[in-house]
VOBAVO-941224 format. One record per residue (C-alpha): residue in three letters; x, y, z. Coordinates in steps of 0.05 Angstrom, whole numbers. Layout:
BEGIN
<res=ALA	xx=X	yy=Y	zz=Z>
...
This chain:
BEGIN
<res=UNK	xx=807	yy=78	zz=-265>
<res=UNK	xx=752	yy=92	zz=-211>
<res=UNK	xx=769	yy=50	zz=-155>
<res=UNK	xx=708	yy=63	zz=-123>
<res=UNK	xx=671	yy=36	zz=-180>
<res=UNK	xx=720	yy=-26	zz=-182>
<res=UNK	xx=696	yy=-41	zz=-102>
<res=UNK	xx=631	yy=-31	zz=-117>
<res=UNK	xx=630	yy=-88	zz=-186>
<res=UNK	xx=668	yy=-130	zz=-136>
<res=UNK	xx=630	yy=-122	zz=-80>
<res=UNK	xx=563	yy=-142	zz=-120>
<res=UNK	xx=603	yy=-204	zz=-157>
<res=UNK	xx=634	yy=-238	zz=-82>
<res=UNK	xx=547	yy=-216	zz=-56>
<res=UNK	xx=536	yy=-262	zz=12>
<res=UNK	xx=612	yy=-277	zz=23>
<res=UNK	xx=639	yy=-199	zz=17>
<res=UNK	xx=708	yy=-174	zz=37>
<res=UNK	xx=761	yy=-159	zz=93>
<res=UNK	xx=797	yy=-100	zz=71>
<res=UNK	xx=861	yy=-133	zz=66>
<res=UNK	xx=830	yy=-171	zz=7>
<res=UNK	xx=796	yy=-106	zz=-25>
<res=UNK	xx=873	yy=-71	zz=-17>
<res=UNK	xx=897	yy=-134	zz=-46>
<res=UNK	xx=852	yy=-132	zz=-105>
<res=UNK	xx=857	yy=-65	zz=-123>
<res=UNK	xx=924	yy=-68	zz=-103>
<res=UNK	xx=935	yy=-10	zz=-66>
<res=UNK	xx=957	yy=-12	zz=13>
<res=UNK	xx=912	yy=-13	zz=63>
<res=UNK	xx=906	yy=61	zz=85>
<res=UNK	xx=889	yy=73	zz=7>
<res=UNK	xx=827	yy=18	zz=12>
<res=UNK	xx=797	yy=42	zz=75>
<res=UNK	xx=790	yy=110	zz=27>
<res=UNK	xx=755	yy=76	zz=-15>
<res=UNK	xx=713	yy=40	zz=27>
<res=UNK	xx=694	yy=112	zz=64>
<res=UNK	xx=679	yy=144	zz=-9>
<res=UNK	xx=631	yy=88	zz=-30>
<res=UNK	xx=599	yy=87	zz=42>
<res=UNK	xx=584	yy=160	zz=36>
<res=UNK	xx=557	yy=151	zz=-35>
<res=UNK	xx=508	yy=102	zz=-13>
<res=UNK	xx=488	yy=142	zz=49>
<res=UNK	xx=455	yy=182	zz=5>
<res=UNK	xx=371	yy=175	zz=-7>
<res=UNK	xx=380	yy=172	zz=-82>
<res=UNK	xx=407	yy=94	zz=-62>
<res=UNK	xx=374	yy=32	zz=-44>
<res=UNK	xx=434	yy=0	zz=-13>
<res=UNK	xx=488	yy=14	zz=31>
<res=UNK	xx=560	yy=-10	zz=44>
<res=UNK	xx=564	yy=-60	zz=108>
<res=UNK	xx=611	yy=-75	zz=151>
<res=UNK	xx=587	yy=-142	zz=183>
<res=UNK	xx=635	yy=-182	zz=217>
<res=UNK	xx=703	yy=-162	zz=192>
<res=UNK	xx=673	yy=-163	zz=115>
<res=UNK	xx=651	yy=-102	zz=77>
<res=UNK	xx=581	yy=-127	zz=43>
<res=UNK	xx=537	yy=-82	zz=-2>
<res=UNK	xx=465	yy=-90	zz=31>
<res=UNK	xx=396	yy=-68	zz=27>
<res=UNK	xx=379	yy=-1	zz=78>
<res=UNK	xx=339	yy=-14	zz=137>
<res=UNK	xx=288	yy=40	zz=127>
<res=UNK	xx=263	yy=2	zz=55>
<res=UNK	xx=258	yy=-54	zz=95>
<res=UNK	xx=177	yy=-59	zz=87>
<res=UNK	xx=179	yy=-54	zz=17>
<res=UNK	xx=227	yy=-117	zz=18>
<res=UNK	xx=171	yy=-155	zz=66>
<res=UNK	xx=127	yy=-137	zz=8>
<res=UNK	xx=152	yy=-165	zz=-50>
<res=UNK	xx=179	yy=-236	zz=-4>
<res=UNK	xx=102	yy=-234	zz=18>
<res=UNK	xx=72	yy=-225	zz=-56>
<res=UNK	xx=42	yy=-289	zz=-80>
<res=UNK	xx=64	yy=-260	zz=-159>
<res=UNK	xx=137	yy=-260	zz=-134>
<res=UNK	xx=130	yy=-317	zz=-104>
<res=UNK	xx=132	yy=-372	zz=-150>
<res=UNK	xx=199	yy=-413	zz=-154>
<res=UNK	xx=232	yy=-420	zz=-212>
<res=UNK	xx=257	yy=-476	zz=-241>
<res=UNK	xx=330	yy=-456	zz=-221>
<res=UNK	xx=303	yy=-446	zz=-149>
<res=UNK	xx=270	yy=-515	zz=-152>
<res=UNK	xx=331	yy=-547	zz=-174>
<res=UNK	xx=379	yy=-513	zz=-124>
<res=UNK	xx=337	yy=-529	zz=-71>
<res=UNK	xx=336	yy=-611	zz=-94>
<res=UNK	xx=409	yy=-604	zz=-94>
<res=UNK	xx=412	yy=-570	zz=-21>
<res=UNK	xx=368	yy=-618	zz=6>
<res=UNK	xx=389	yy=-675	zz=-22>
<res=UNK	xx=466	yy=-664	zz=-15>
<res=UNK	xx=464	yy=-615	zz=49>
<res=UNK	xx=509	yy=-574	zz=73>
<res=UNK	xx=528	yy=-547	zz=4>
<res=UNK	xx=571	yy=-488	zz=-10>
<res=UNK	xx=555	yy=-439	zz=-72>
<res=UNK	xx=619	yy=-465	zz=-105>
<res=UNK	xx=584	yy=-540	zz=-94>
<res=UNK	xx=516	yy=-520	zz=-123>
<res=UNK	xx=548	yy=-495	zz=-174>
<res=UNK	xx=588	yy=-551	zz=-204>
<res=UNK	xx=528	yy=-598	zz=-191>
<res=UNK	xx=482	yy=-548	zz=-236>
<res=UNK	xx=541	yy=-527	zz=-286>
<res=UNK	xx=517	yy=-451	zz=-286>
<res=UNK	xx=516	yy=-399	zz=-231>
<res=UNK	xx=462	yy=-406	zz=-176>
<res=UNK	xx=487	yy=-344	zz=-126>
<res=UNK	xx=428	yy=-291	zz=-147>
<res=UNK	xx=378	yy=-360	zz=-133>
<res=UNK	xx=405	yy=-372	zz=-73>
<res=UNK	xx=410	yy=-308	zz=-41>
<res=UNK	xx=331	yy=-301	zz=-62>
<res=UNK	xx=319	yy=-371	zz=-35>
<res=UNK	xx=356	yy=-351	zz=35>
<res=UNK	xx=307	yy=-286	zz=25>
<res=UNK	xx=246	yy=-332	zz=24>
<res=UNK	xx=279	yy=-376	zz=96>
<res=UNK	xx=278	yy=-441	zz=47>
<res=UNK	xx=354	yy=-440	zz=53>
<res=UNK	xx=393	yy=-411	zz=115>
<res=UNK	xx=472	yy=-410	zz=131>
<res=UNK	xx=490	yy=-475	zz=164>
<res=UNK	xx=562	yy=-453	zz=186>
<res=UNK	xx=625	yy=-441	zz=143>
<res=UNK	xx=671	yy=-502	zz=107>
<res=UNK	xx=740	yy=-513	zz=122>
<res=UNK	xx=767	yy=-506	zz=47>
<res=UNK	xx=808	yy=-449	zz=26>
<res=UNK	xx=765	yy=-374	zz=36>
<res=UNK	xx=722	yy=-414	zz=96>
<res=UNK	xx=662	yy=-408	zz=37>
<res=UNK	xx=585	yy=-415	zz=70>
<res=UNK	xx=547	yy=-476	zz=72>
<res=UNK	xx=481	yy=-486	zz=71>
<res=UNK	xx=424	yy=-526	zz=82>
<res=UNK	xx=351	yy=-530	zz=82>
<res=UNK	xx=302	yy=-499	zz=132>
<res=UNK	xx=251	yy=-508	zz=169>
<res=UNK	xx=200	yy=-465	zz=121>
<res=UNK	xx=229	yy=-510	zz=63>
<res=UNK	xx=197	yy=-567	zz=90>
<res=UNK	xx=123	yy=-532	zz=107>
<res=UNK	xx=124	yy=-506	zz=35>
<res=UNK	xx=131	yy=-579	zz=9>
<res=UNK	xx=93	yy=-613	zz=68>
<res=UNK	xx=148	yy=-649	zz=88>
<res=UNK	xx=156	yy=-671	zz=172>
<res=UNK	xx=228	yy=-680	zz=163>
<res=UNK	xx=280	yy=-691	zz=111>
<res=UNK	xx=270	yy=-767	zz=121>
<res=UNK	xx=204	yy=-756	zz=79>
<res=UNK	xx=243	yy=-734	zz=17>
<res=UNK	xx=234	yy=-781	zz=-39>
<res=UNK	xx=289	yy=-824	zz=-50>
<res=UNK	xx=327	yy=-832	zz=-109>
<res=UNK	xx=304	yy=-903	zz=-117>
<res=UNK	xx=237	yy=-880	zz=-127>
<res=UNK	xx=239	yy=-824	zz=-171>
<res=UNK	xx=224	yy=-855	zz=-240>
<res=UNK	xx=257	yy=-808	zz=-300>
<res=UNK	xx=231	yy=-825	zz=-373>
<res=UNK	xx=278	yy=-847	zz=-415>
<res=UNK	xx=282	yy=-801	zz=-480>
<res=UNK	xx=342	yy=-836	zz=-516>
<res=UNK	xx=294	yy=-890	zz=-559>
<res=UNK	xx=254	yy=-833	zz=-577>
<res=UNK	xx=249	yy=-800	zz=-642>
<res=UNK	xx=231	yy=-728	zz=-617>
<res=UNK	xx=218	yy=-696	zz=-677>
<res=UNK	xx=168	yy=-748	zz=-708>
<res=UNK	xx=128	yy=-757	zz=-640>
<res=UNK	xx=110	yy=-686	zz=-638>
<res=UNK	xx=114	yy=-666	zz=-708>
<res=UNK	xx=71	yy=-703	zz=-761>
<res=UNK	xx=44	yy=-672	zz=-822>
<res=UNK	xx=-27	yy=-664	zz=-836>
<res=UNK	xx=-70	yy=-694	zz=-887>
């Protein structure tokens, strides 16, 4: 098996968090000396032009991130009003972040019931969510919260201006009949 192709599936899968290299030697269990090796090989890889990314060591965590040289092209597309757009996803992580801040992935994720990493790490991109500090649960996970370009976008003040939950009215679909509302035959 290519380990260095292992690290690299990893690597992408763990994104913001990445990886001490006692963890990567524990995971592809090999010793220490062995992951460092691997580490090297994948750096070199990537130091090549043919790749947009590059193997990071930030902190004491190895991180795959974008090169510094693209990093006008990146401006670019967070800039372009066709890119843009949120999402639904995006709008509902950032209810849940701002509603329930500090949050960690983990904690987004149960409230939505599906994965929200690749929407968060665009909505840090955008400065509408920013790292907050780390939680004291097992792996010391990231929290985060709402920023202050959250709140222009939305022409909020503060937080306090959020609408509260008391407020929000949500239809009630149960007593209707879906299907005959929307569907009636033609005469």
């Amino acid at each position: 098996m290519n380990k260095e192709a292992v690290l690299e599936g990893i690597l992408f899968v763990i994104g913001d968090e990445g990886l001490t290299i006692n963890q990567i030697a524990n995971i592809l269990d090999v010793n220490e000396i062995e992951a460092k090796y691997v580490v090297r090989c994948l750096q070199e890889r990537y130091a090549n032009d043919m790749y947009g990314i590059q193997l990071s060591l930030l902190g004491n965590c190895f991180k795959l991130t974008t090169k510094r040289e693209h990093k006008d092209y990146y401006q670019k597309l967070i800039e372009n009003p066709e890119t843009n757009a949120l999402s639904q996803a995006a709008l509902e992580i950032l209810a849940i972040v701002a509603y329930n801040e500090p949050l960690t992935v983990q904690m987004v994720d149960e409230i939505r019931g599906v994965s929200s990493r690749d929407t968060l790490r665009k909505l840090v991109a955008k400065a509408f969510i920013k790292e907050v500090g780390k939680s004291d649960t097992i792996g010391r996970p990231t929290l985060y919260g709402i920023t202050r370009e959250f709140l222009d976008y939305f022409g909020l003040s503060s937080k306090d201006e959020l609408p509260r939950f008391e407020d929000i009215k949500v239809e009630d679909n149960d007593d209707k009949d879906l299907y005959n509302s929307k569907y009636q035959e033609i005469e």
